[in-house]
N, C-alpha and C positions, 0 to 999 in steps of 0.2 A: 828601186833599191840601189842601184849603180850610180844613180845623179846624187844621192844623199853620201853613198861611200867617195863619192867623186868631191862633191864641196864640202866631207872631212878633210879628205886628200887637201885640197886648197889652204882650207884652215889652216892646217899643222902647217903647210909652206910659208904661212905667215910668219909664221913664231920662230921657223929653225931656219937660218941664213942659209945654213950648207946645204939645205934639200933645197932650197930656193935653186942656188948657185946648181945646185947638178941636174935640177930640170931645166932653167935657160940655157944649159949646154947640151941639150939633144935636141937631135936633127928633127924628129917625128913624134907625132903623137901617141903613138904606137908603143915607140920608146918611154914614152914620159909614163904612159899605162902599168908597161915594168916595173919603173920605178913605185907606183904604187902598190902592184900587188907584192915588192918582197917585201913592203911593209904593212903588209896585211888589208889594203883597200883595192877593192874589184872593181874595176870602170874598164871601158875600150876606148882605143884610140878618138872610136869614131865619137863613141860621149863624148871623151872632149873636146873634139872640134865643134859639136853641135851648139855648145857652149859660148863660141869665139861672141866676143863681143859683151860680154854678160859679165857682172862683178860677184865677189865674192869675196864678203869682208873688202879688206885693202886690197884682194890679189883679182886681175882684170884678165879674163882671158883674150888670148891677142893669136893669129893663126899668124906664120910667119912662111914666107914664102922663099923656097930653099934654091937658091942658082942651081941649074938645070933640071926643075921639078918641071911637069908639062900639066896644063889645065885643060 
């Protein structure tokens, strides 16, 4: 149920620039999760990182790796 609210999530970032625009400006996935659920779609972070690599529609999930993050 989370991977379906999660490639809603994607979808609508298709369509609306601005959501676009305010999830390429967070630092985490975590974050980006926020942004979904104040708009009503339930995923975690870690869904979406599980994702990296995988399309959805036109939108490509891509994990970006943050100056001083440690692996």
């Amino acid at each position: 149920m989370a991977l379906d609210q999660l490639r809603e999530f994607l979808q609508k970032m298709q369509s609306e620039p601005e959501l676009k625009q305010q999830v390429l400006a967070q630092a985490t996935a975590d974050d980006v999760a926020r942004i979904g659920l104040k708009l009503g779609y339930e995923f975690s972070g870690d869904e979406l990182l599980r994702m990296t690599g995988q399309k959805v529609g036109k939108v490509t999930v891509n994990k970006v790796a943050t100056p001083g993050e440690y692996n």
